[in-house]
PyMOL CGO cylinders between C-alpha atoms (Angstrom):
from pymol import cmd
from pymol.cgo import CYLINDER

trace = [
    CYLINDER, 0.00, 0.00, 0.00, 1.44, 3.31, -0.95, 0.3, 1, 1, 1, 1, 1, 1,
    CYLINDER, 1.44, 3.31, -0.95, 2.87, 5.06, 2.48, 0.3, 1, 1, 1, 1, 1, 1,
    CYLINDER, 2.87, 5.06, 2.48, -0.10, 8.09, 2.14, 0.3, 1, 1, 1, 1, 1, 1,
    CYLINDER, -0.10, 8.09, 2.14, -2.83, 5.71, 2.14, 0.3, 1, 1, 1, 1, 1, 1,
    CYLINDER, -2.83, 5.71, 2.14, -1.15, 3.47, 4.79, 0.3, 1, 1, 1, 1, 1, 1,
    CYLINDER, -1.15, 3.47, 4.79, -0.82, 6.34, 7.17, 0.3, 1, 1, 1, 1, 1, 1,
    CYLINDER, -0.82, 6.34, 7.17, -4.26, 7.26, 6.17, 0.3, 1, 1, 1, 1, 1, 1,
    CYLINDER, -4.26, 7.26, 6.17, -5.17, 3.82, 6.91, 0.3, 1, 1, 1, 1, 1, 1,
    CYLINDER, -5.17, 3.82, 6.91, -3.78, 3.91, 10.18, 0.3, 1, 1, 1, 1, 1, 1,
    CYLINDER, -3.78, 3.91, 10.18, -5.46, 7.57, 11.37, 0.3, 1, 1, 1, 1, 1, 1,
    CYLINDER, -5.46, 7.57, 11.37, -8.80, 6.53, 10.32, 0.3, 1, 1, 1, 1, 1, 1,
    CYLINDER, -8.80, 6.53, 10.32, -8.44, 3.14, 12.41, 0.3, 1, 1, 1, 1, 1, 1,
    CYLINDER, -8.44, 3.14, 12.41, -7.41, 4.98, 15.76, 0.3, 1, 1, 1, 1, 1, 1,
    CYLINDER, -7.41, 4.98, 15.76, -9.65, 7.66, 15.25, 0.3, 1, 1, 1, 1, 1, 1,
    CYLINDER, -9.65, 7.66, 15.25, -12.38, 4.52, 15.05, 0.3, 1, 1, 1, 1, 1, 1,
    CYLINDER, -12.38, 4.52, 15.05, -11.15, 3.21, 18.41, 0.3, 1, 1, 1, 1, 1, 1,
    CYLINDER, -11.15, 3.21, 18.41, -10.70, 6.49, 20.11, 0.3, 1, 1, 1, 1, 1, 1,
    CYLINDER, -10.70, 6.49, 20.11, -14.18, 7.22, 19.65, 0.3, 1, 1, 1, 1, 1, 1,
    CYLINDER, -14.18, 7.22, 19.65, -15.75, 3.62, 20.48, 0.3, 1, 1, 1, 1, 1, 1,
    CYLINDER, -15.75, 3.62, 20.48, -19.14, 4.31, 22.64, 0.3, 1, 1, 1, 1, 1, 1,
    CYLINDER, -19.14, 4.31, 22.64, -18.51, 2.18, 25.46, 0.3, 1, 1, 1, 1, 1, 1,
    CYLINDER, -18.51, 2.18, 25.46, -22.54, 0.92, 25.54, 0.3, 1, 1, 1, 1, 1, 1,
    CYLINDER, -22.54, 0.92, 25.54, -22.09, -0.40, 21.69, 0.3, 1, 1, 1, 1, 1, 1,
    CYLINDER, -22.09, -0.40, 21.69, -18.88, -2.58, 22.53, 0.3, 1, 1, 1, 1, 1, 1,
    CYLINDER, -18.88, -2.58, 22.53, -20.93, -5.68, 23.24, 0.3, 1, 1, 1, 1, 1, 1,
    CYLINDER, -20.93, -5.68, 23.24, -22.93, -5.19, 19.90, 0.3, 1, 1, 1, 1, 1, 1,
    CYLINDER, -22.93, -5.19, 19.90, -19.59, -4.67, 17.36, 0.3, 1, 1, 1, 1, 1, 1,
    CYLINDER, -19.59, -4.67, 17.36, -17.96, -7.92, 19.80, 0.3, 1, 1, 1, 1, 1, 1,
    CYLINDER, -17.96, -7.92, 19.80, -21.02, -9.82, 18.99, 0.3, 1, 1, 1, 1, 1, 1,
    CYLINDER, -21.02, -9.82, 18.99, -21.26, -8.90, 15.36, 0.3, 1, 1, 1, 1, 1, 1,
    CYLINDER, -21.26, -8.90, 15.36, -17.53, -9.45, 14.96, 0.3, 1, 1, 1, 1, 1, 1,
    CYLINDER, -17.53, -9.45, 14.96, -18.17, -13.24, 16.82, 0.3, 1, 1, 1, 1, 1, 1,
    CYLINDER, -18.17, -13.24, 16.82, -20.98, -13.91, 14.47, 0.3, 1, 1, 1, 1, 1, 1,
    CYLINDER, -20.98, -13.91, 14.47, -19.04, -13.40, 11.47, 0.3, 1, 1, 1, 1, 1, 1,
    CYLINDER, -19.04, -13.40, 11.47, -16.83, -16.26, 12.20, 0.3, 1, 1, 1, 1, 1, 1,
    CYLINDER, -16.83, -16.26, 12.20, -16.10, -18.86, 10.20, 0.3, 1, 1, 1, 1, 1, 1,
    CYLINDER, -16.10, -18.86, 10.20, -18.88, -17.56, 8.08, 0.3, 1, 1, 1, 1, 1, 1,
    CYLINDER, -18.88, -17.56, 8.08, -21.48, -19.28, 10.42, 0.3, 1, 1, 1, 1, 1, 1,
    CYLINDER, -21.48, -19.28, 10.42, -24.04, -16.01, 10.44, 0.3, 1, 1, 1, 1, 1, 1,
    CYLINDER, -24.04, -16.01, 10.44, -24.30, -16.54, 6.25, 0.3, 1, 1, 1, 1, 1, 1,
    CYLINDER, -24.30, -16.54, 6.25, -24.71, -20.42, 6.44, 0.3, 1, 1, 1, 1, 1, 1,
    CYLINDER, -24.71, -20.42, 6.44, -27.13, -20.00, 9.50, 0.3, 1, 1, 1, 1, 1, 1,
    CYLINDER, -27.13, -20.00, 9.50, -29.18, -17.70, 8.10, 0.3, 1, 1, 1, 1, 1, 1,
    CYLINDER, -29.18, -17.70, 8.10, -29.30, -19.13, 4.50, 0.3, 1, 1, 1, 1, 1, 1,
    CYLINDER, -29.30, -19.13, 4.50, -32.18, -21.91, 5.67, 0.3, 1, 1, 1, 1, 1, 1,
    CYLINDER, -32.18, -21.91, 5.67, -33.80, -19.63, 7.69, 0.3, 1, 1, 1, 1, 1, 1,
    CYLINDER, -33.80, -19.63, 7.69, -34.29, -17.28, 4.90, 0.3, 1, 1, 1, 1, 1, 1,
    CYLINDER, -34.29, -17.28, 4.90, -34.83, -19.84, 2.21, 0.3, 1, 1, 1, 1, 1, 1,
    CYLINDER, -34.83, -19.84, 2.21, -37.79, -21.38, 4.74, 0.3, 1, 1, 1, 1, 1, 1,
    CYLINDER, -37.79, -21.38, 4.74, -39.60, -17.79, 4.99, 0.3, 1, 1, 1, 1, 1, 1,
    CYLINDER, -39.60, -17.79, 4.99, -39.19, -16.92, 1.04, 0.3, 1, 1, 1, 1, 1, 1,
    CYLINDER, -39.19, -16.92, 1.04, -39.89, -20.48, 0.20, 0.3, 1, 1, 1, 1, 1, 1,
    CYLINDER, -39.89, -20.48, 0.20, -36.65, -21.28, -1.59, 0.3, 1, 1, 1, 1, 1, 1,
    CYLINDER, -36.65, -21.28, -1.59, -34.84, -24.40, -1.48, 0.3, 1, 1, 1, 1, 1, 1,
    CYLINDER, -34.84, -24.40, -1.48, -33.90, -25.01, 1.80, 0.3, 1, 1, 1, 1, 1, 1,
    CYLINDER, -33.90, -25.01, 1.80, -30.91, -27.10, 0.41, 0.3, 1, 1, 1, 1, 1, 1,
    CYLINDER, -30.91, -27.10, 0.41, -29.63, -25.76, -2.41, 0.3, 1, 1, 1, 1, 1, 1,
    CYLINDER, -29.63, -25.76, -2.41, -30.03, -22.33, -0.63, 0.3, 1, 1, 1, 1, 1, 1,
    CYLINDER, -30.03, -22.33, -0.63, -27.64, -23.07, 1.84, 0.3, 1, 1, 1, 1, 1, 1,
    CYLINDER, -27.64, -23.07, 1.84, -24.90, -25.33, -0.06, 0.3, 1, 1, 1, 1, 1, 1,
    CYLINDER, -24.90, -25.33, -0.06, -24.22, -22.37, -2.33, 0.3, 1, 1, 1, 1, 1, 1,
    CYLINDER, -24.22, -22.37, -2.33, -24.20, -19.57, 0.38, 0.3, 1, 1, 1, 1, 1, 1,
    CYLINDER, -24.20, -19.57, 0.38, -21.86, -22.12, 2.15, 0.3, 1, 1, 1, 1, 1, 1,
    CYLINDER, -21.86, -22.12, 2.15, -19.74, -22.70, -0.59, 0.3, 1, 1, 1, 1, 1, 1,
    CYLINDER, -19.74, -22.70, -0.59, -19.92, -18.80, -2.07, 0.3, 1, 1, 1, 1, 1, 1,
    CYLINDER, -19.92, -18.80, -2.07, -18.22, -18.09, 1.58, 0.3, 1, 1, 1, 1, 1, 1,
    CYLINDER, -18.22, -18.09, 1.58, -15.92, -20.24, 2.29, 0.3, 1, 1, 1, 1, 1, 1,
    CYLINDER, -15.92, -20.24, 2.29, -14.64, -19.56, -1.42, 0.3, 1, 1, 1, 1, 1, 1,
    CYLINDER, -14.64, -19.56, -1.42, -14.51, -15.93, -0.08, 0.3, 1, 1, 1, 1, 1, 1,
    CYLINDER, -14.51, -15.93, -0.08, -12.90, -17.33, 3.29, 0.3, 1, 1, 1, 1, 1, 1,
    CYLINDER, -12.90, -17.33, 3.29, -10.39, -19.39, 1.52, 0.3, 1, 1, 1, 1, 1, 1,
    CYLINDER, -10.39, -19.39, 1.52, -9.39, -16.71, -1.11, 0.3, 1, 1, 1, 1, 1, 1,
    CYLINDER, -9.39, -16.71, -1.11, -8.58, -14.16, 2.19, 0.3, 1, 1, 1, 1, 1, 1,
    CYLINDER, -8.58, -14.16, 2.19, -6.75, -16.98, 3.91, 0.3, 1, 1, 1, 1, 1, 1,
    CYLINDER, -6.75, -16.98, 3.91, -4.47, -17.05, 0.65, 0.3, 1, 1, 1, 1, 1, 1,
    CYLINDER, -4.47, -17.05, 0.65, -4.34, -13.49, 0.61, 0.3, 1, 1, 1, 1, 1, 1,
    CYLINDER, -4.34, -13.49, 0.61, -3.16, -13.07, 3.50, 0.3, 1, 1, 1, 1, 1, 1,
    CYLINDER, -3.16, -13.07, 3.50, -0.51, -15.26, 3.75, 0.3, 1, 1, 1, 1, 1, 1,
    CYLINDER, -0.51, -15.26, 3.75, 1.11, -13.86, 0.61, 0.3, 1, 1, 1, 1, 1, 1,
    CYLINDER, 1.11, -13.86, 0.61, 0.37, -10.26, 2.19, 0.3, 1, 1, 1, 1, 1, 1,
    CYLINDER, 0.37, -10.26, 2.19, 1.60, -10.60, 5.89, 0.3, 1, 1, 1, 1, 1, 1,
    CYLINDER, 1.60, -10.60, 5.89, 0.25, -7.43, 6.88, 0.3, 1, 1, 1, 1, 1, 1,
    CYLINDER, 0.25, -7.43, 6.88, 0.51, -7.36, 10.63, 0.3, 1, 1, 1, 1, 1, 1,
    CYLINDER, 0.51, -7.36, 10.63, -2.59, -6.42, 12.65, 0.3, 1, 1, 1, 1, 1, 1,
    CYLINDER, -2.59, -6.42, 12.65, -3.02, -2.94, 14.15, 0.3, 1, 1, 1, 1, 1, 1,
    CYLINDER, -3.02, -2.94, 14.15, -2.99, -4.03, 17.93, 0.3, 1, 1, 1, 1, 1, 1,
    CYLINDER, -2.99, -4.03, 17.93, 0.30, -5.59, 16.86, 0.3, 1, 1, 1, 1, 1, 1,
    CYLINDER, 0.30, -5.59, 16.86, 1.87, -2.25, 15.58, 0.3, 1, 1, 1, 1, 1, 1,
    CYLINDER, 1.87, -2.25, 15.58, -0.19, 0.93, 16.72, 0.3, 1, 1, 1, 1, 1, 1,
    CYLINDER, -0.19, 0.93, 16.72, 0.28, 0.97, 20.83, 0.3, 1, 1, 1, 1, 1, 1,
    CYLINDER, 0.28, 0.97, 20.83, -3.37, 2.97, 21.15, 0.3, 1, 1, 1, 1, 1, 1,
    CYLINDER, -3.37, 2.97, 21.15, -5.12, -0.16, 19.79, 0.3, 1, 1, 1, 1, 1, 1,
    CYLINDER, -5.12, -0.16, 19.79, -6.95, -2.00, 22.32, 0.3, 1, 1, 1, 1, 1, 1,
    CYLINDER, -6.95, -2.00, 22.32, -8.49, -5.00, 20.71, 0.3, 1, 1, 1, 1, 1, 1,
    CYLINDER, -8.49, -5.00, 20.71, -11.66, -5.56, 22.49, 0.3, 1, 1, 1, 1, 1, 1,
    CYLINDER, -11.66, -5.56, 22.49, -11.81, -9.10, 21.06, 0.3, 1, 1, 1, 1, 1, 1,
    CYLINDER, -11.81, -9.10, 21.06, -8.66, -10.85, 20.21, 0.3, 1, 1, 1, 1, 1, 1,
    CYLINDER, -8.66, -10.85, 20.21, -8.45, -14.72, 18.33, 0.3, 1, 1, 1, 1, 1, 1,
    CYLINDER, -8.45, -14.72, 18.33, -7.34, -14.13, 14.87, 0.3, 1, 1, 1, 1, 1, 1,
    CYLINDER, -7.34, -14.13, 14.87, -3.91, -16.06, 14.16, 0.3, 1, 1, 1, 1, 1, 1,
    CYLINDER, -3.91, -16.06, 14.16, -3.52, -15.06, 10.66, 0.3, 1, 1, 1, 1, 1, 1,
    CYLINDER, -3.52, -15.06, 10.66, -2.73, -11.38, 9.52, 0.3, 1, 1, 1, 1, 1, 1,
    CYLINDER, -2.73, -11.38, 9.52, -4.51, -8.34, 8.70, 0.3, 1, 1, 1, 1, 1, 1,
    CYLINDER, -4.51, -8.34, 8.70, -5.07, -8.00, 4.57, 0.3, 1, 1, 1, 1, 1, 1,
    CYLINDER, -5.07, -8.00, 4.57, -7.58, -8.82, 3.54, 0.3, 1, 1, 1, 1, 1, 1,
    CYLINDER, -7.58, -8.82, 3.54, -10.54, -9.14, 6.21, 0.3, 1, 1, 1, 1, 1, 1,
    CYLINDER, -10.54, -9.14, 6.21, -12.18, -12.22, 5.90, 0.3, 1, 1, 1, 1, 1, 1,
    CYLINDER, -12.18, -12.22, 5.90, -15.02, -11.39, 7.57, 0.3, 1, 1, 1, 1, 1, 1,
    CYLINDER, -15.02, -11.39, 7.57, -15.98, -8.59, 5.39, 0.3, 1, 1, 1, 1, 1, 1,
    CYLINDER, -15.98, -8.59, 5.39, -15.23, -10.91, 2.41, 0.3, 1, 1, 1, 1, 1, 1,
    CYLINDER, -15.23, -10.91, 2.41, -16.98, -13.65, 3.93, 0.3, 1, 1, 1, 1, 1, 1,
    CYLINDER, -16.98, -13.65, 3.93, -20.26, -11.09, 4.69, 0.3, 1, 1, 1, 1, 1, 1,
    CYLINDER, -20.26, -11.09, 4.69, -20.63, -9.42, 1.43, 0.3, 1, 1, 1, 1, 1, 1,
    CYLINDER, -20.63, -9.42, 1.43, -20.18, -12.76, -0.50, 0.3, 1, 1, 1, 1, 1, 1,
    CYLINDER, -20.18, -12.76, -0.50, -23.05, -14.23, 1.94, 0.3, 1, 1, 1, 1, 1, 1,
    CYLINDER, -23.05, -14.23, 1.94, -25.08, -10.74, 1.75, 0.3, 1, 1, 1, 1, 1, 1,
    CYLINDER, -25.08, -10.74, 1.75, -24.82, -10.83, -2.23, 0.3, 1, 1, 1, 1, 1, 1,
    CYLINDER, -24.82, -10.83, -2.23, -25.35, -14.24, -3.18, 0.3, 1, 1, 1, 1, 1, 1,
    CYLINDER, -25.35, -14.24, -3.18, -28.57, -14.95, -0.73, 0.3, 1, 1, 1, 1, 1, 1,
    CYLINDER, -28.57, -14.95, -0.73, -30.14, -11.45, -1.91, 0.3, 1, 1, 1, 1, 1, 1,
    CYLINDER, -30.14, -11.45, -1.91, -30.17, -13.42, -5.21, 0.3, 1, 1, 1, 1, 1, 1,
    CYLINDER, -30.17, -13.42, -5.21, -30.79, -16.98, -3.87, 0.3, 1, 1, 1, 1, 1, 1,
    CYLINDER, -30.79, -16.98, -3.87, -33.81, -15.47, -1.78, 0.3, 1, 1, 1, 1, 1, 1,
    CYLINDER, -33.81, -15.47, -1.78, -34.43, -12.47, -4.22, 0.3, 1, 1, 1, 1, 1, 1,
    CYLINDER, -34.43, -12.47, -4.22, -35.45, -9.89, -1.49, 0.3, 1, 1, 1, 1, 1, 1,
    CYLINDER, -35.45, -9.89, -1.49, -33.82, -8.78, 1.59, 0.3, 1, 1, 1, 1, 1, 1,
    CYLINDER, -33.82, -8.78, 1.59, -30.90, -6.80, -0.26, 0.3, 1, 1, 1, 1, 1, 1,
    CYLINDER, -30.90, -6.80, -0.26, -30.83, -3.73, 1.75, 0.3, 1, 1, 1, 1, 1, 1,
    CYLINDER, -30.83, -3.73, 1.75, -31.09, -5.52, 5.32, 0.3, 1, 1, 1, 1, 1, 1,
    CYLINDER, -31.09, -5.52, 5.32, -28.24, -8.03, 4.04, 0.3, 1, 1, 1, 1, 1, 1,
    CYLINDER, -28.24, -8.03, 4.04, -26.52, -5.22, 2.92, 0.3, 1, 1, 1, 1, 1, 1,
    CYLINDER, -26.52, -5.22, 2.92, -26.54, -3.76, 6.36, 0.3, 1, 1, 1, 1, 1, 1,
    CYLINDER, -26.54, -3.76, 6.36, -25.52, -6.76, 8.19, 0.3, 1, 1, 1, 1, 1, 1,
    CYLINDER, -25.52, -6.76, 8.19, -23.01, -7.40, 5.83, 0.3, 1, 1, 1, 1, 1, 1,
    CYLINDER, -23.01, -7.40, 5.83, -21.48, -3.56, 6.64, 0.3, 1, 1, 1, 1, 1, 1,
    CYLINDER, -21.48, -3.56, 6.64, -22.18, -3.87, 10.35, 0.3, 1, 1, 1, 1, 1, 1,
    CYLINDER, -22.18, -3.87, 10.35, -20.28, -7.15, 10.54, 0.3, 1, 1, 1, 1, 1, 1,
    CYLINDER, -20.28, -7.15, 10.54, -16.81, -5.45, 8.33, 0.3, 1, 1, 1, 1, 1, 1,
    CYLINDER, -16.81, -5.45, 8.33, -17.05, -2.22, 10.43, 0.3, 1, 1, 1, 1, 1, 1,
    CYLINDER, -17.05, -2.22, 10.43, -17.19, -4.55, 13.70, 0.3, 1, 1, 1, 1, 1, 1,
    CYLINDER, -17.19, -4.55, 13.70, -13.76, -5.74, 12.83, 0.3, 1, 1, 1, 1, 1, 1,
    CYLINDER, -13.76, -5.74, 12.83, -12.38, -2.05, 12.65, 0.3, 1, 1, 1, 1, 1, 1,
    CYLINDER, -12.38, -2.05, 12.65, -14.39, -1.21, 15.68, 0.3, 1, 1, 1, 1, 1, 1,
    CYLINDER, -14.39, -1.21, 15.68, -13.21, -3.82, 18.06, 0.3, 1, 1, 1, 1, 1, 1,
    CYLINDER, -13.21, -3.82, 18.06, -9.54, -3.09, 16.62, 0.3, 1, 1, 1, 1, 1, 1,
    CYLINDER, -9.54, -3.09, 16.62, -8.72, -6.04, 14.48, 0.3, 1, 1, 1, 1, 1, 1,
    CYLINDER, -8.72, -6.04, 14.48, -8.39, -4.60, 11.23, 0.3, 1, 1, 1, 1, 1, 1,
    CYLINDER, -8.39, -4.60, 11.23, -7.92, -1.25, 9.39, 0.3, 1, 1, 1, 1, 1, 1,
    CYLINDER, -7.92, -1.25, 9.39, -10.35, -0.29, 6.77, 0.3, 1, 1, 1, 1, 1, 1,
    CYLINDER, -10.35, -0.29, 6.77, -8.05, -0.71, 4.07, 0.3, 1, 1, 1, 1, 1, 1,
    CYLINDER, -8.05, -0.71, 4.07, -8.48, -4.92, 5.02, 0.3, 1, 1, 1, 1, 1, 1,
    CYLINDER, -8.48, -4.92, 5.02, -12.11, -3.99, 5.29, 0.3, 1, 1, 1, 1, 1, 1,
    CYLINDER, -12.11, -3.99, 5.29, -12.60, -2.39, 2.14, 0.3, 1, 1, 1, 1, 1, 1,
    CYLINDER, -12.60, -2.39, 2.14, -10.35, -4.78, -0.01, 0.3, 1, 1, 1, 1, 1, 1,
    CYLINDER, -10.35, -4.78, -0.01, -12.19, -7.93, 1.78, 0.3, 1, 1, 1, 1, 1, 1,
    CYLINDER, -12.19, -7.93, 1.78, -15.49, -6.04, 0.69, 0.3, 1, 1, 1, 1, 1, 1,
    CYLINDER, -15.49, -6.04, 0.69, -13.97, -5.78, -2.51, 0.3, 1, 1, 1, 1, 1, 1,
    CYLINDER, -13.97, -5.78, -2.51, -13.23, -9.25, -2.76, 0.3, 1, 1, 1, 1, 1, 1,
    CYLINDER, -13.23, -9.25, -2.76, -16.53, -10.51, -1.09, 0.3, 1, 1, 1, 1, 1, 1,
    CYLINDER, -16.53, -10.51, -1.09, -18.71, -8.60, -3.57, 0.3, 1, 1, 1, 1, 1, 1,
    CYLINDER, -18.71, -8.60, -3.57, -16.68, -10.14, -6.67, 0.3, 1, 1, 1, 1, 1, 1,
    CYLINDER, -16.68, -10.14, -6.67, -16.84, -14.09, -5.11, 0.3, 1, 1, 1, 1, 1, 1,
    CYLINDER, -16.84, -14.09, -5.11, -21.00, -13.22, -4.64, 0.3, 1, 1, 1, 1, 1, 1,
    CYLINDER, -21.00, -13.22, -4.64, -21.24, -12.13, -8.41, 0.3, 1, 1, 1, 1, 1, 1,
    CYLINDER, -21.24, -12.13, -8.41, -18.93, -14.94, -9.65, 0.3, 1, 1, 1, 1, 1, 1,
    CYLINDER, -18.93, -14.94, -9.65, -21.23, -17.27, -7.59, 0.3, 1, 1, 1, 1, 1, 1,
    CYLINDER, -21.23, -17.27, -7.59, -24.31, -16.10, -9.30, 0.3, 1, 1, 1, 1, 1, 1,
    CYLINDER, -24.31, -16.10, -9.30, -22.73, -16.20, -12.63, 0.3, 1, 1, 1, 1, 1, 1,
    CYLINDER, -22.73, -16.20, -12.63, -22.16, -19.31, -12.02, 0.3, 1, 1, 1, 1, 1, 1,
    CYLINDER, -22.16, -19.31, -12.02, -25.36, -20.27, -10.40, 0.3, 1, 1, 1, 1, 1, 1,
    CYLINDER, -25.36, -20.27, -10.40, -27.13, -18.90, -13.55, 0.3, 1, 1, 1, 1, 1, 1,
    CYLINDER, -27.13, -18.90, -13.55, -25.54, -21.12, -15.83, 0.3, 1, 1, 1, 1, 1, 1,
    CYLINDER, -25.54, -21.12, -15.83, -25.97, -24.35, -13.97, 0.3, 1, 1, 1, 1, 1, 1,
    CYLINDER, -25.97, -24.35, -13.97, -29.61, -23.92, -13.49, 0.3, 1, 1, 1, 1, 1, 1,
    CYLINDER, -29.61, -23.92, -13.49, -31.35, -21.85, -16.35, 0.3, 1, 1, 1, 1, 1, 1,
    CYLINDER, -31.35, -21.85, -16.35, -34.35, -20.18, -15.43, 0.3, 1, 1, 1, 1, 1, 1,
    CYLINDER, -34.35, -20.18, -15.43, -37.65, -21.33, -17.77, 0.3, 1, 1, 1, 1, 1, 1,
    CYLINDER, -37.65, -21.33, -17.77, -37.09, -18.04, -19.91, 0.3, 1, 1, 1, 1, 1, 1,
    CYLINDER, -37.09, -18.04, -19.91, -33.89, -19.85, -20.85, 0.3, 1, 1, 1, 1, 1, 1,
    CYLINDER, -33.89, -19.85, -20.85, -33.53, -21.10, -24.23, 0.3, 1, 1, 1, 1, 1, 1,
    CYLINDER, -33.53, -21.10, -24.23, -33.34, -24.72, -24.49, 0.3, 1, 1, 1, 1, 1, 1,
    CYLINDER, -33.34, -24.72, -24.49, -29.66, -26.16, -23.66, 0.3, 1, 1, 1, 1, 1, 1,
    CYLINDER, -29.66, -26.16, -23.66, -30.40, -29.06, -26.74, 0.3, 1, 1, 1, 1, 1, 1,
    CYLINDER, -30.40, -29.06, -26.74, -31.20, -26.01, -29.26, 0.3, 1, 1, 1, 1, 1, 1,
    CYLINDER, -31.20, -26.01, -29.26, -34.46, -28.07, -29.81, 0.3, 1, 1, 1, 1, 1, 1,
    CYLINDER, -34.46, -28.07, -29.81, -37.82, -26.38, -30.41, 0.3, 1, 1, 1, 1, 1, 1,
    CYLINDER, -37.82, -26.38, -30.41, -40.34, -25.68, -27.94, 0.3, 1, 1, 1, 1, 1, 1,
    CYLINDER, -40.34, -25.68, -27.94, -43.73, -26.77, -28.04, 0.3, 1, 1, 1, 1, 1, 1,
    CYLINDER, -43.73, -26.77, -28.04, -46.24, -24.77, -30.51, 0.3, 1, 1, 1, 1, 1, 1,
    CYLINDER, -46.24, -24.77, -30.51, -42.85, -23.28, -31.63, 0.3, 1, 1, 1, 1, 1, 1,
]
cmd.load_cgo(trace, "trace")
């Protein structure tokens, strides 16, 4: 990352933890928990698929598998990046929730949400805005409870949003809707 941005990185993150609102902690540790291991996207994927009577199933596979793509592609990331994490370099971060062992670009939990957020908006095909939301409340949690700087936020966003539209790509062409033309090139009845 060029130096301006880094610094810029770095003054936006303490500015983020100097101004935490003590009564809120709980809710940006709990967001940040929820986000783990992409459980909040595959938990919610049935749940949603039951109440917009999608399949249950399918649903979840491909939100599980359109995350931990997005999981897996961080974990790569970031071993080729080796960014360390801010409590590890700026003294004035207190981490309010501490287990991540690998380091700081890209965040996988902002990957990991926007992938779930985008692919079950089209699984479910409503919902968009309020899995929007979660999806930004759960990457700003990891800057809030001093884990990451936004620059790891915003390139795990980044990186999220592209696995989510690769998924549906993909999901499109392995299951054609019935406006599809015909895979065999054959012609439809009365046609």
């Amino acid at each position: 990352m060029p130096p301006g941005l880094t610094e810029l990185d770095r003054d936006v993150f303490t500015w983020v933890v100097e101004h935490r609102v003590q009564p809120f902690d709980w809710l940006f540790v709990a967001l940040s928990a929820a986000g783990q291991a992409s459980l909040l996207w595959i938990g919610l994927a049935p749940l949603l698929a039951l109440c917009a009577r999608k399949p249950l199933l399918f649903t979840t596979l491909v939100t599980a598998a359109t995350v931990w793509t997005a999981d897996l592609l961080t974990s790569l990331l970031k071993l080729a990046v080796d960014r360390e994490r801010p409590y590890e370099v700026i003294p004035a971060a207190d981490p309010l929730l501490r287990w991540d062992v690998a380091g700081s670009f890209p965040s996988g939990h902002a990957a990991t949400s926007v992938a779930g957020a985008v692919i079950l908006t089209y699984l479910i095909g409503r919902g968009g805005i309020w899995l929007g939301l979660l999806a930004t409340a759960v990457a700003f949690s990891r800057v809030y409870v001093g884990v990451h700087y936004p620059g790891d936020v915003l390139a795990g966003a980044v990186l999220g949003a592209a696995v989510g539209l690769a998924a549906i790509v993909l999901v499109r062409r392995l299951r054609p809707t019935s406006a599809a033309r015909p895979r065999s090139g054959a012609v439809t009845p009365g046609g």
